[in-house]
N, C-alpha and C positions, 0 to 999 in steps of 0.2 A: 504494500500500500504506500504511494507515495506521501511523503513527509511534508508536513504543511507549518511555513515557517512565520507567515500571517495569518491569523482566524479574527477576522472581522464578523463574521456569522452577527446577523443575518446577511451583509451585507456582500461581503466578497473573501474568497479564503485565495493564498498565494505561495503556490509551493517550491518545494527546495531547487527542483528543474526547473524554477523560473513561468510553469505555467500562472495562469494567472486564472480565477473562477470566479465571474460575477454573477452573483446568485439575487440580485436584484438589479432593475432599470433597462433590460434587455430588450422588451418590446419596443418594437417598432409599428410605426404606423404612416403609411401614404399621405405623401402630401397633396391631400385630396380636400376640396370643398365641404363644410362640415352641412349636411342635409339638412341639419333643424337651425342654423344659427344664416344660411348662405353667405358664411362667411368664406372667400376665397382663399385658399394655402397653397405656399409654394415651397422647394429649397432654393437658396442661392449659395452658393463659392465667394466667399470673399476672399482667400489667400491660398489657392488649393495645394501651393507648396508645401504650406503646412497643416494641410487638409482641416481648414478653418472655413465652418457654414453657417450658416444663418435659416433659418423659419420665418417666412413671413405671412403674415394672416392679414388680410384687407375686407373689411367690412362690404358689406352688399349697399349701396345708394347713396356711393361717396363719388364725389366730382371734384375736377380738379381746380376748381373757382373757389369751391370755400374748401381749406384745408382742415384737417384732423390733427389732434393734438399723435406724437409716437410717441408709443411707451418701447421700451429696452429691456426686454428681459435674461434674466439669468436665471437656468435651473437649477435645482439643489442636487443632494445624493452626498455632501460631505465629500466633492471635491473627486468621487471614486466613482461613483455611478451614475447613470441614468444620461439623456438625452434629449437637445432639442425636439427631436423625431418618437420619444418616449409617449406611448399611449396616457400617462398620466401627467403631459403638459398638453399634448393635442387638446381633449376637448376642453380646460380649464381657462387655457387661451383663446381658444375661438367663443369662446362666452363672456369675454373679458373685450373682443374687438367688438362683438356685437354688442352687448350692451352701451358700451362705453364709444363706441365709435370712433375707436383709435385703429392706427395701423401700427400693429407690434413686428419688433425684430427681435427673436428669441435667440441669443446667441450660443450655437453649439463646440463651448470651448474641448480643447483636449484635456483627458484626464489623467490622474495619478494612479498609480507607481507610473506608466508609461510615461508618461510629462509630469512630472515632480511641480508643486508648488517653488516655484510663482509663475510657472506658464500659465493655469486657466485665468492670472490676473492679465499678463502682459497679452494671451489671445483677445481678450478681453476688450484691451484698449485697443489692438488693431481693427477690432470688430467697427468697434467708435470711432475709431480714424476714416473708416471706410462710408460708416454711416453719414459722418458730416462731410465727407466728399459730395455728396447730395444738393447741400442748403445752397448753394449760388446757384441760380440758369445753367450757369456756361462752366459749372466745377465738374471736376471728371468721374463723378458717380453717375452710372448709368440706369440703374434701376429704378425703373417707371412706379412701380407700385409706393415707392420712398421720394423720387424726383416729384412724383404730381401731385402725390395726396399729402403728403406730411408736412407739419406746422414747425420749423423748426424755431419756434419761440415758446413752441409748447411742449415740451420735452418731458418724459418722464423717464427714472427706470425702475426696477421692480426685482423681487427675485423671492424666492425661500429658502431659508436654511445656508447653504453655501452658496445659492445663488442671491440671498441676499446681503451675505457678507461681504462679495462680488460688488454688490448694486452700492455699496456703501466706498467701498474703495475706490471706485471709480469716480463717484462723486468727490471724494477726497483729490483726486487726479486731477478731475476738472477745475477746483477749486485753486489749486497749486500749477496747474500748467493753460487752461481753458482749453475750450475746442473750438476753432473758428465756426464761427454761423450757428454755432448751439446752445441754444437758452434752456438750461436744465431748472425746471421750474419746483421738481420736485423727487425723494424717492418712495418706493414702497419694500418694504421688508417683512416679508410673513414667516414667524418662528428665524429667524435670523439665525446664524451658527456664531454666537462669538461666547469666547471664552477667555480662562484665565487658570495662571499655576494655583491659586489658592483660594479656598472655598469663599461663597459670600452668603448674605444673610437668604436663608432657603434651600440651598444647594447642601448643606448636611443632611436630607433626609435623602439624596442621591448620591450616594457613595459610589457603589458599581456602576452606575450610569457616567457618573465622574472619569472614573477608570475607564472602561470606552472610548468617551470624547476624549479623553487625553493621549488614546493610543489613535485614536484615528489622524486626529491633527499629526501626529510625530510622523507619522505614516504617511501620508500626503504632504506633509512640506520638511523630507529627512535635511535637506543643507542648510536651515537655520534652525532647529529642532527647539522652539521654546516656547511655552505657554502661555509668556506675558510678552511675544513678539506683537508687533502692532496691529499687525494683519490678524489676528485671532483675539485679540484687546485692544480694542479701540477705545479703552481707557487708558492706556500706555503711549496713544499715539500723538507727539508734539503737536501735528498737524492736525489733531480734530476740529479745529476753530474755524478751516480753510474748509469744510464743507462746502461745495461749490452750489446748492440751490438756495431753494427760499423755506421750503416747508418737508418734515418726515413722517411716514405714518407707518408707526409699527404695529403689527399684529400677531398676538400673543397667544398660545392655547394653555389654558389652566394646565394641563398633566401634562405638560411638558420641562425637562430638565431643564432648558435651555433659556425658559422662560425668565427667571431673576436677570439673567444678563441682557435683557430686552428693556425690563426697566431700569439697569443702571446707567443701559447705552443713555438714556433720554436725558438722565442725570448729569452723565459725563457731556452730555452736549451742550445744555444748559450752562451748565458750568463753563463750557470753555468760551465763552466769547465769543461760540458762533450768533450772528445774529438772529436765524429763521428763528421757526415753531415746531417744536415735536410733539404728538398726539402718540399714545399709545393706548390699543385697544385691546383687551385680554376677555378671551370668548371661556368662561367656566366649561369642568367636563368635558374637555376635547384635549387629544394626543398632537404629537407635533404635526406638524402640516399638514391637519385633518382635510381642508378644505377640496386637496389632490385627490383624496383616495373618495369621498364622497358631494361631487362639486353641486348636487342639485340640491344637497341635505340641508335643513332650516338655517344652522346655521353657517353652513358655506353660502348659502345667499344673501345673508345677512352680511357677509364679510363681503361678496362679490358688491352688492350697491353700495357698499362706502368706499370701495375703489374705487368702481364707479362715481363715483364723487370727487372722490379726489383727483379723478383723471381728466373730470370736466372741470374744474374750476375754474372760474375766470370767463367760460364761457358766455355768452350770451346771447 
């Protein structure tokens, strides 16, 4: 029996021959028009050197006279698993353009062990390079569904879990370096992935859960190996004040471990000088990123129309 020298279980086990077994986020699903939302999907290549792509979903009765706010997504999986192309972002997203009548770009970074952290951040920012290649007429982004419909003053991005640890650092990026033509107005973070070497108030009743997230993190980003690195504490991070938008909206699930460091992010934010608004909202009796695994349930709709809120604002 071959010898398994990572056991992430449930998640992915990694053996001594270097195989590698990921036991969740494997489905796939066509990038096919979703029947009940007519929302449009497609893939696109943005750097296929480094076999970096993108998801886009464009809402049914959008013209290119009045523009749609984009959102920017990032999936989760803790940095190991899952996919743009993952049957549990397809329909989550296509319920997310149509309600909200945004055109999303779900970005499909590359994963670890194979791409070590900080690739899915730096894929990340290429994704956003490529996207704000768009916002001029005459700039050399070509894709019609981003060139005609998207508002680049309306910018949002979004993620879960490690895809919204993603959405947060990138906003950090923006902040500290900008993106030409991109007005990032705001983020969204559902069950967020950040963490820290030493427990905080609530986190004692998650011990072994503790142990996990600390082998995962170590595990996905082995060449700076630390728990109070800034990219996994963003209470460590000098630069949290340089948040590049105006407002954040975090979404918390009660039985989730993760959840204390969701409201201490609002804390540390608060605190540093940044100028926006943070909102945090924390849904009782729900697992981490419940919203995925049951997108039509009471209260994943309840969560999906304050996105939906937050994705319009400003509208009129």
């Amino acid at each position: 029996m071959a010898e398994i020298v990572h056991d992430l279980f449930p998640l992915m086990r990694v053996y001594k021959d270097g195989r590698i077994e990921r036991l969740m986020g494997e489905g796939f699903v066509p990038p096919e028009s979703d029947p009940e939302t007519g929302v449009q999907v497609k893939d696109v290549e943005i750097d296929p050197q480094i076999n970096l792509s993108a998801r886009l979903y464009l809402p049914k009765n959008v013209d290119s006279v009045q523009k749609t706010p984009l959102f920017v997504y990032f999936h989760g999986g803790a940095f190991v698993i899952e996919s743009a192309s993952s049957p549990t972002y397809h329909k989550h997203l296509s319920m997310v353009a149509a309600e909200a009548k945004v055109v999303i770009v779900s970005v499909n970074y590359r994963l670890a062990p194979e791409y070590p952290l900080p690739i899915a951040y730096e894929d990340s920012w290429v994704a956003l390079k490529w996207i704000a290649s768009h916002a001029n007429g005459d700039g050399d982004g070509h894709e019609p569904w981003i060139k005609d419909h998207a508002d680049f003053n309306r910018v949002y991005f979004g993620g879960d879990s490690a895809g919204g640890n993603i959405a947060h650092h990138m906003a950090i990026r923006i902040g500290l370096e900008k993106l030409e033509g991109v007005k990032l107005v705001g983020i969204y973070l559902a069950c967020p992935y950040f963490w820290g070497k030493e427990l905080i108030d609530g986190e004692e009743e998650y011990l072994i859960a503790k142990d996990f997230i600390d082998k995962l993190w170590l595990f996905a980003n082995p060449n700076r190996s630390r728990l109070d690195d800034p990219l996994i504490n963003p209470e460590k991070d000098p630069n949290l004040c340089s948040l590049g938008c105006e407002k954040v909206l975090v979404y918390l699930a009660g039985k989730d471990p993760l959840r204390f460091r969701g409201f201490s992010y609002k804390e540390a934010l608060e605190k540093s000088g940044w100028p926006g608004t943070v909102e945090v909202m924390e849904i009782k009796d729900e697992e981490h990123v419940f919203h995925l695994f049951a997108p039509q349930a009471e209260n994943a709709i309840a969560m999906l129309k304050k996105l939906v809120s937050f994705l319009n604002q400003g509208d009129v």
